[in-house]
KEDREN-332089 format. One record per residue: residue number from 1; residue in one letter; chain; x, y, z of N, C-alpha, C in turn. Coordinates in steps of 0.05 Angstrom, whole numbers. Each point is the difference from the previous one (the first is absolute). Example, Ala and Ser with C-alpha at 12.3 -4.5 7.8 and 13.67 -1.06 7.14 Angstrom:
BEGIN
> 1;A;A;264;-114;156;-18;24;0;18;24;0
> 2;S;A;-7;21;-14;16;24;1;-15;22;14
***
This chain:
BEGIN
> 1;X;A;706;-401;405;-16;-20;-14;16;-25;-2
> 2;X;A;-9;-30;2;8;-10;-4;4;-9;-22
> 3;X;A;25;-27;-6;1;-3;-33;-18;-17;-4
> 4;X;A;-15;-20;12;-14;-18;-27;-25;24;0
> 5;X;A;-6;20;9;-17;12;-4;-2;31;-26
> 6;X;A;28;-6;-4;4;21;-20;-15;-6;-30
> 7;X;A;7;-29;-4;-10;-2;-32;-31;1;6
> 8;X;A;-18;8;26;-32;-1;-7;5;31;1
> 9;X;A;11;15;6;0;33;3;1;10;-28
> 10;X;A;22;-16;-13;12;14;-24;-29;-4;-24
> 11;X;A;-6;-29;8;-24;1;-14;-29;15;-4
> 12;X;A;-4;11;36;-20;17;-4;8;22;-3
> 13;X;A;31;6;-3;9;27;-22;-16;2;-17
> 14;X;A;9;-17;-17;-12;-8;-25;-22;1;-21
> 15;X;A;-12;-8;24;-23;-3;-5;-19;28;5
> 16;X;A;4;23;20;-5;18;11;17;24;-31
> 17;X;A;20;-5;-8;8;20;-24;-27;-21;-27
> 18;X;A;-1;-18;-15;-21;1;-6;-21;7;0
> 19;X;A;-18;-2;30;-27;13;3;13;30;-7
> 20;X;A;16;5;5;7;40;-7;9;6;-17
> 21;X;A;8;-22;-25;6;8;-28;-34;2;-13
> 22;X;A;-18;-25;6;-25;-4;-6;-8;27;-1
> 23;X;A;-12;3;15;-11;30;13;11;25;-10
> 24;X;A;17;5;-3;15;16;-18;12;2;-29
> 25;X;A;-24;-21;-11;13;-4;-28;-11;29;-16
> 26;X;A;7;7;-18;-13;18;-18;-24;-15;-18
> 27;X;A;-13;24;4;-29;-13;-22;12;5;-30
> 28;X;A;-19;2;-14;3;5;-29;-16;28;-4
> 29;X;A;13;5;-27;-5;39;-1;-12;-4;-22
> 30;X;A;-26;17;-6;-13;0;-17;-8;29;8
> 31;X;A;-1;22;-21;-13;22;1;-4;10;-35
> 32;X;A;-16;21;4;-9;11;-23;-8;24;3
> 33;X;A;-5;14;-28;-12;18;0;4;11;-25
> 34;X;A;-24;0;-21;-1;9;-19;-19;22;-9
> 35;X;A;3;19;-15;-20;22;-17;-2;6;-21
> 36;X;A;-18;14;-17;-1;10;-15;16;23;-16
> 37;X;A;17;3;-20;17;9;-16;-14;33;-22
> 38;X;A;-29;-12;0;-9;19;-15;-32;-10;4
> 39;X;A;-20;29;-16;-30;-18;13;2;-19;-23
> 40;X;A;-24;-13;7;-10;-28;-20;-22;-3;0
> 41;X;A;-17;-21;-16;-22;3;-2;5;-37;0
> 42;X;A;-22;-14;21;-5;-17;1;-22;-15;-4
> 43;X;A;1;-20;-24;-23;-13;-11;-26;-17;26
> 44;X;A;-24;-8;1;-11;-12;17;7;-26;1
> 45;X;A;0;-3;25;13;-31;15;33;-4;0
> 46;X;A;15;18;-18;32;2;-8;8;6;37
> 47;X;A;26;-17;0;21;6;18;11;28;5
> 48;X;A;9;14;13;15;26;-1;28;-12;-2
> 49;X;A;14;5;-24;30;4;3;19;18;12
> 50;X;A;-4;5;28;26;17;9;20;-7;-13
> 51;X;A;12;18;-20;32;-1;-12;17;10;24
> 52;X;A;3;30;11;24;11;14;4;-18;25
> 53;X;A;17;-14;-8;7;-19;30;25;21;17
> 54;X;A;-21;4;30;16;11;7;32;-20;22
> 55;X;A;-18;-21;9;12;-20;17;-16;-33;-15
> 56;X;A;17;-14;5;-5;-19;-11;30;-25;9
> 57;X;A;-13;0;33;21;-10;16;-11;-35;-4
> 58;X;A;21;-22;-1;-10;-27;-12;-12;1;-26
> 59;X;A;-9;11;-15;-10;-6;-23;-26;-2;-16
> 60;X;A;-8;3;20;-30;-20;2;-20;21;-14
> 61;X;A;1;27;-9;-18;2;-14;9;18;-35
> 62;X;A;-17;-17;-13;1;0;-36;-1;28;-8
> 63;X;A;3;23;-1;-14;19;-16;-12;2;-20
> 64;X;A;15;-24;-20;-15;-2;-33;-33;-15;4
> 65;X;A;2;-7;26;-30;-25;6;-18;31;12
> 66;X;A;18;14;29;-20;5;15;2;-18;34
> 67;X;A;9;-29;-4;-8;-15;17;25;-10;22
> 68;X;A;-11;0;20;16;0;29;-1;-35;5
> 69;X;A;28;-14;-8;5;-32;9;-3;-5;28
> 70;X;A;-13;-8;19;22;-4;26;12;-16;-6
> 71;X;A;28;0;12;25;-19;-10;-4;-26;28
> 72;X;A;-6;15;24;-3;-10;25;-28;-4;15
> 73;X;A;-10;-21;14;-19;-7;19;8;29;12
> 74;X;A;-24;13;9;-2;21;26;-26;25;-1
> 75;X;A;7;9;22;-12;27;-5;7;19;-11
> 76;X;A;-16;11;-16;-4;19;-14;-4;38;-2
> 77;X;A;7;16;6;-16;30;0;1;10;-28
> 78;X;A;-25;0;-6;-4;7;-41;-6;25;2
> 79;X;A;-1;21;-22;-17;16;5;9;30;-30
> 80;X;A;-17;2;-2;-9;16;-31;-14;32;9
> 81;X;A;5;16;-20;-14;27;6;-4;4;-27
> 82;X;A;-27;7;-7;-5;14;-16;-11;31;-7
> 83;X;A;11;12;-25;-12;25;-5;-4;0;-28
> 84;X;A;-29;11;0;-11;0;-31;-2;19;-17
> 85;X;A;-7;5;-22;2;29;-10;-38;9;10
> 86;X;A;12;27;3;-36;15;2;-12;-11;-11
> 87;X;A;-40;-4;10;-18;-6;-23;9;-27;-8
> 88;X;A;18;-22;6;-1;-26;0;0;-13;25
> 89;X;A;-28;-16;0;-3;-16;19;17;-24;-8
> 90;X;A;20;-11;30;19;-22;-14;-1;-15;30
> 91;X;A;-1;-23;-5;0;-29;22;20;-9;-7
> 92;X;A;19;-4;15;21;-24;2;-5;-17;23
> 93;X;A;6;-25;-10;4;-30;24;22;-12;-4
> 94;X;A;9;-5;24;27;-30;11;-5;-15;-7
> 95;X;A;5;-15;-11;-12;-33;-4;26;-16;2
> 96;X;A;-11;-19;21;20;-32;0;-10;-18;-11
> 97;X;A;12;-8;-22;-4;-23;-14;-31;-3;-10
> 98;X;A;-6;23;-7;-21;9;-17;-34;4;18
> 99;X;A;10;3;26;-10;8;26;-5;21;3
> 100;X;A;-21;35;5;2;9;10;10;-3;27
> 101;X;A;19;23;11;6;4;21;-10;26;16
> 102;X;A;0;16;-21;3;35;15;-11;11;-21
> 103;X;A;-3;31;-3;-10;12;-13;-6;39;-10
> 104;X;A;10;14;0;-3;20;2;-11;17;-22
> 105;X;A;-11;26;8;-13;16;-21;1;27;1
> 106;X;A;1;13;-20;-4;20;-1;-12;13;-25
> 107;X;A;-27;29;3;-10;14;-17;5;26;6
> 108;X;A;-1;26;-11;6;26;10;-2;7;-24
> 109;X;A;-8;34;3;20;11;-22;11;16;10
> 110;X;A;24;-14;15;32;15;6;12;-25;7
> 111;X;A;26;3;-1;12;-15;7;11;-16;27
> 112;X;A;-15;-28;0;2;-11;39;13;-23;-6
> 113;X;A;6;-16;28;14;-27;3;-19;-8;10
> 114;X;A;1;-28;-7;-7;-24;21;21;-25;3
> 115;X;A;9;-4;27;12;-25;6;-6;-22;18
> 116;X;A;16;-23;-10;-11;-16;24;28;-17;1
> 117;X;A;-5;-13;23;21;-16;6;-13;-33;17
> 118;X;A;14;-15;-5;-28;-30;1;34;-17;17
> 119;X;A;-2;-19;15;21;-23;12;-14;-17;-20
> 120;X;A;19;-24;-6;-11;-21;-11;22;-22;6
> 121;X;A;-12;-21;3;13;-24;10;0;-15;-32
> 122;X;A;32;-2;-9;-2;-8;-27;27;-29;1
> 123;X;A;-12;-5;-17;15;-38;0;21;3;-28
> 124;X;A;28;4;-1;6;-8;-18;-2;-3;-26
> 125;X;A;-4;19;-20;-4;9;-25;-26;10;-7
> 126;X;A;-20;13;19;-28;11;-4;13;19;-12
> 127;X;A;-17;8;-11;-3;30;-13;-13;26;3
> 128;X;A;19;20;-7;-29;23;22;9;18;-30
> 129;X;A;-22;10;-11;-4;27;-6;-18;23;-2
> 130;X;A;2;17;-14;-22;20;4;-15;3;-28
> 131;X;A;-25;5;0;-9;3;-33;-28;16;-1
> 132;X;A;-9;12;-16;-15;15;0;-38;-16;5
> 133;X;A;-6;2;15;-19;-12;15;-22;6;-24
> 134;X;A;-15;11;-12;-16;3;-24;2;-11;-24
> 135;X;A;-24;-19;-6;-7;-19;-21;0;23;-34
> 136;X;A;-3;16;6;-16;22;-28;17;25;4
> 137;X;A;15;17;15;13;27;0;28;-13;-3
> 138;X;A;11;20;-10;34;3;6;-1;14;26
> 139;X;A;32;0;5;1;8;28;22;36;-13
> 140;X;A;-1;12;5;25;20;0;11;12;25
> 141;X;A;28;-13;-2;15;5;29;20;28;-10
> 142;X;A;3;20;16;15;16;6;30;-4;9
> 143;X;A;21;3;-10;27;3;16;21;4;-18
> 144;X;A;22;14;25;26;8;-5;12;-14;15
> 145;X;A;-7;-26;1;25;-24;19;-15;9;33
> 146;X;A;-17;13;8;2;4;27;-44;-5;12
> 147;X;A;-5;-3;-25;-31;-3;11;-17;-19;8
> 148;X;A;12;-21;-26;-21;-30;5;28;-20;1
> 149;X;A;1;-15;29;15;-20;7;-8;-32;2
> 150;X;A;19;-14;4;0;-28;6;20;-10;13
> 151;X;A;-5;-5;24;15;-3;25;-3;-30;11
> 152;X;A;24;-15;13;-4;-24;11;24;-6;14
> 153;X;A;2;-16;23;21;-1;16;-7;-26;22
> 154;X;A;15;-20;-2;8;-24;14;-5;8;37
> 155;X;A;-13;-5;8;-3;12;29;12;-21;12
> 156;X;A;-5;-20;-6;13;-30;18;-8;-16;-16
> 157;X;A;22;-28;-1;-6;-16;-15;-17;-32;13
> 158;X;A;-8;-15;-11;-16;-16;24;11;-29;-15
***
């Protein structure tokens, strides 16, 4: 190589480790996952408070609220399971920012799940939680930390 040609080489070094620091930056970590501690009985239109936080990677969700911050622009994978006691019909919904999103249900008399899991493209401090979908019933949830969840995890940030 010649020399006046070295300082344009060194530069598209340079510039070539850049584009490959870019590309390889780390995203941001956001995960969750919270449950229920004991059953409860939830008033109509009330939030569900998952207390037992099992993960609660970044921060981002309250237990004393119930409610999931995004800290970050991105995509989203949410997602809730519920189980009710026999002989109670019980609706829970996702809601962003006072939005239905999702929804699940269950009636029996035995004991079943329903879950769902929803992507959501969320901007920067929306809010997601879960609450008992009925204007007039309480809700009564079943658990030993392992039945009715609240799940959420940063897929990519945008």
């Amino acid at each position: 190589m010649e020399m006046k040609m070295l300082p344009l080489f060194i530069i598209g070094l340079f510039s070539a480790v850049e584009k490959t620091e870019c590309c390889f930056s780390k995203p941001p970590s956001v995960a969750f996952t919270a449950s229920l501690s004991k059953r409860i009985t939830v008033r109509p239109q009330a939030p569900v408070k998952y207390d037992h936080v099992v993960t609660n990677w970044g921060g981002a969700y309250n237990p004393s609220t119930g409610i999931f911050t995004a800290p970050y622009d991105g995509l989203y994978s949410i997602s809730f399971t519920l189980m009710g006691n026999p002989s109670n019909d019980v609706r829970l919904e996702a809601v962003k920012n006072g939005e239905r999103v999702a929804m699940v249900y269950t009636a029996s008399k035995i004991y079943l799940q329903s879950s769902k899991i929803v992507h959501l493209i969320l901007s920067k401090g929306d809010r997601i939680w879960i609450k008992n979908h009925s204007t007039s019933t309480t809700a009564k949830l079943h658990d030993w930390k392992v039945y009715n969840a609240f799940s959420g995890i940063l897929i990519r940030d945008l």
